[in-house]
N, C-alpha and C positions, 0 to 999 in steps of 0.2 A: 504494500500500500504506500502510495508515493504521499508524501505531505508538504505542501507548502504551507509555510508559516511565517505569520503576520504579528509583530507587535514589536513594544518600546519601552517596557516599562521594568521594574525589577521583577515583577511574577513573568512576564513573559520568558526573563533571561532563565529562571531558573523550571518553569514547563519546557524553553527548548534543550536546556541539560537535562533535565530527566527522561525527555527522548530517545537525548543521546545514549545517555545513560541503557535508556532501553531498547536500543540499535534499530530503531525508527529508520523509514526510510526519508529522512528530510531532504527534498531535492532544491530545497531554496527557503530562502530568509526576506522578506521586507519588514522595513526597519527605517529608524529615522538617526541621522547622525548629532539631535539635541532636540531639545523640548522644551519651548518657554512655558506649555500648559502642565505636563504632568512634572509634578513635585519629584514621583518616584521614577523617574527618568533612569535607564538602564543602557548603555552602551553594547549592543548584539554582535557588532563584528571585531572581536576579540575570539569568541566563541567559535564563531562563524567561521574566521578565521585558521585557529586552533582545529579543527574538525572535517574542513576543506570543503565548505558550505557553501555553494553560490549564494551573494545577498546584494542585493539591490536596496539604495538609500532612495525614498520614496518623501513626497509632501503631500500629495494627492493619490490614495490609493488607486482613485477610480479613474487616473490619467488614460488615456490609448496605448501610451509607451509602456506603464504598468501590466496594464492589462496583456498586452502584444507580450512579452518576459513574462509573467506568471503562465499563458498559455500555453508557451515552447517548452516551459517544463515539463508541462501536458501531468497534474498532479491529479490524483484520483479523489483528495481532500483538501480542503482548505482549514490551519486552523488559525483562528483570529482571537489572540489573547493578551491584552493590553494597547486596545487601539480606538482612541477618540474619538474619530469619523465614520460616520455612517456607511457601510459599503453597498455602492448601485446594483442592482438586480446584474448588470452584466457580469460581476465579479461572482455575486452569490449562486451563480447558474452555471459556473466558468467548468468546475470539478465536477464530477459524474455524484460523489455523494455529496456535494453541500459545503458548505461553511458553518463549521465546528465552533462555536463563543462563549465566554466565560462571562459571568456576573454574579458579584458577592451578595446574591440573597435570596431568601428563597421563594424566587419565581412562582407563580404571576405575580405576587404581591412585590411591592417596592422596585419596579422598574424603573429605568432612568438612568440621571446622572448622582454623581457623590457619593455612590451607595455606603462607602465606608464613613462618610461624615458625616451622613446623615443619620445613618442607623444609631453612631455612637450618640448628636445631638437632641435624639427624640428618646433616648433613654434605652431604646427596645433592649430586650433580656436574650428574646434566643434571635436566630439568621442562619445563612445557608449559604453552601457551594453548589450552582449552578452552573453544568454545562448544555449546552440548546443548539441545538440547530437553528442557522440564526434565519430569517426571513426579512423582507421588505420593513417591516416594525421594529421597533426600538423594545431592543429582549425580550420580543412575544415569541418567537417558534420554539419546536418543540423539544422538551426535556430530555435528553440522554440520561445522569446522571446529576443526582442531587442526596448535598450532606447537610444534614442541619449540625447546628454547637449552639450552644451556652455562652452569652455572652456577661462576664462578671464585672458585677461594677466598679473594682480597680480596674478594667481594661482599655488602654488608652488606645489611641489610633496605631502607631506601631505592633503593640502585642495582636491587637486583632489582625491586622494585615499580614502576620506573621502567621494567626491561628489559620485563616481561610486560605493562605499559602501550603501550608503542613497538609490541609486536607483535600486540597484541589492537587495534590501531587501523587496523593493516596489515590484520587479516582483515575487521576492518569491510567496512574498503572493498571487499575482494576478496569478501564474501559477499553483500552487500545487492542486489547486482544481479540474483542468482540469484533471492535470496527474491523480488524483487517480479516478476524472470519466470518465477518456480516451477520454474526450472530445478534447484534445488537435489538433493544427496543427504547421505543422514545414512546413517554405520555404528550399527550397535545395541553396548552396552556388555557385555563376555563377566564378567557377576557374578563366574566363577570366578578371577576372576584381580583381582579387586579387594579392596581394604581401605579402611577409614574411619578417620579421623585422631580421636581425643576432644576437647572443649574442655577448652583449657588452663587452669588456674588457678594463680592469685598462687604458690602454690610453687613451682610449675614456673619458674621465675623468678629462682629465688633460686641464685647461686652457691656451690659444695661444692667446696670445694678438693684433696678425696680425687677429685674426679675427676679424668682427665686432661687436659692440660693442652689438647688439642686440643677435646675437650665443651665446657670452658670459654668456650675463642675462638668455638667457632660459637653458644652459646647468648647468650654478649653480642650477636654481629653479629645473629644473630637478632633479639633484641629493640629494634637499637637505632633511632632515629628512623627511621620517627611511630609508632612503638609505645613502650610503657613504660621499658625498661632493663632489664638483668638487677641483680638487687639482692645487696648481703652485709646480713646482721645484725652489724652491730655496737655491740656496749657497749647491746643494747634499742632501737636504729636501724636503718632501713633505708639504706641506702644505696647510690646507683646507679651502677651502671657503666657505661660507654658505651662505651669501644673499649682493650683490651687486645693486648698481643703474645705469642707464642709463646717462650719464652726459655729455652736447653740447657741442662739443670742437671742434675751426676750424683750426686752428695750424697743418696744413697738413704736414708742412716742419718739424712736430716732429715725431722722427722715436716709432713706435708701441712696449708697452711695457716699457717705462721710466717713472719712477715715478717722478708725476708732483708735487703733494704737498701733506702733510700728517697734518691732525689735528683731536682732539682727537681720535686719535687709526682710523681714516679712512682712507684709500689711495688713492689717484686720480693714473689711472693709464690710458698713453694712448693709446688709441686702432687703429685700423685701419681705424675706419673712424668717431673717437669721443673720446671718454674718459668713463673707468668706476671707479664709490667710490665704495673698497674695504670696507663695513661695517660690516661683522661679518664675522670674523674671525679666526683661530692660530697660528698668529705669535705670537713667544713669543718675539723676537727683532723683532722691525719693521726696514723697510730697508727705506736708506736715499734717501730723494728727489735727484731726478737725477740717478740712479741706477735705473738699468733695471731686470725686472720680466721676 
């Protein structure tokens, strides 16, 4: 089974080593040589390299030129696992069985964009490794291979990125055998019971201290490494936060947002219906107890 493969990020890097790893027949690689959009940006021809991979650096998947090179490989799959852009019906038709895609969740529910920021921002407890057969829709075709997990709430964006890594390398293995003996089965995706997540942008990002104190903690854990940070404005600055605590405050009569007390480099700051310590952070002046975030 010939497989062309498609992505740029660090899961990608480490799905086309466990190919290798699993003497796949990978007859080609697209790939991008940087990434101002993905945080987790992953360098492929190294690999590629290493392994005597043909790879083509791509900006528009669905180019003619692309298109014409993934053809002459004449691949029997396509798979697409860490890649931004939508791919045109002419791509997804290209391979006699389809284009193979990955998405951290468990499908139909929470399609879209950000899955991982989002999942950790709205609190959710469990999620899932979806693989699908991709189609014309944004992560509607049908399911190969799906793992749910536990998502705990010390779990920051890293650890999870890492857990739906561990376990989408697991299904690799347990699915590729199928595909290349066609023994496989996919369920179809029930629409009615599905939702799309929007792309996020820079506000969404930003901490409001009239939230609660819990929003808060999962919106930093959300964002924090290899994604951006959640940020506050302060004094016409941004400034990022990386990991905050949960901290019982009953001082209702204190308005949300003032800083309660600062010791070494941490800040108590009060929220809407508690208190959170600011512990790793960039301020380079910290701001004075009583002053509002």
């Amino acid at each position: 089974m010939k497989i062309l493969f498609i992505g740029t990020v660090e899961f990608s890097k480490k799905a086309l080593q466990k190919l290798i790893e699993l003497n796949a027949q990978v007859v080609g690689v697209c790939t991008k040589e940087s990434s101002e959009f993905n945080s987790d940006f992953a360098d492929l021809r190294p690999l590629c390299k290493k392994n005597k991979i043909p790879f083509k650096l791509v900006n528009d998947v669905n180019s003619k030129d692309n298109y014409n090179w993934i053809k002459s490989l004449n691949p029997d799959i396509i798979f697409c696992f860490g890649w931004s852009n939508i791919l045109k019906k002419d791509i997804l038709i290209l391979a006699p069985m389809g284009v193979l895609g990955f998405h951290p969740s468990k499908l139909p529910q929470n399609r879209g964009r950000h899955p991982l920021i989002w999942t950790l921002a709205l609190g959710l407890k469990k999620s899932a490794s979806t693989f699908f057969f991709m189609d014309e829709g944004a992560d509607s075709g049908e399911i190969l291979s799906q793992k749910d997990f536990d998502i705990l709430s010390t779990d920051d964006a890293q650890i999870l990125y890492d857990k739906f890594v561990n376990i989408a390398l697991l299904q690799i293995e347990e699915f590729l055998p199928q595909l290349e003996k066609k023994t496989y089965q996919t369920i179809k995706q029930n629409d009615e019971t599905s939702n799309a997540w929007r792309k996020r942008v820079k506000t969404d990002g930003q901490i409001d201290f009239r939230m609660a104190s819990q929003a808060i903690y999962n919106l930093v854990r959300a964002l924090s490494n290899p994604y951006v940070g959640a940020h506050i404005n302060y004094k016409d600055k941004e400034i990022i936060v990386w990991k905050v605590e949960i901290i019982e405050n009953k001082q209702h009569n204190i308005e949300s947002g003032k800083v309660l007390d600062i010791s070494e480099d941490k800040i108590l700051v009060k929220t809407y219906d508690g208190a959170i310590k600011i512990t790793h952070h960039e301020f380079k002046k910290l701001p004075n107890v009583g002053e509002y975030l």
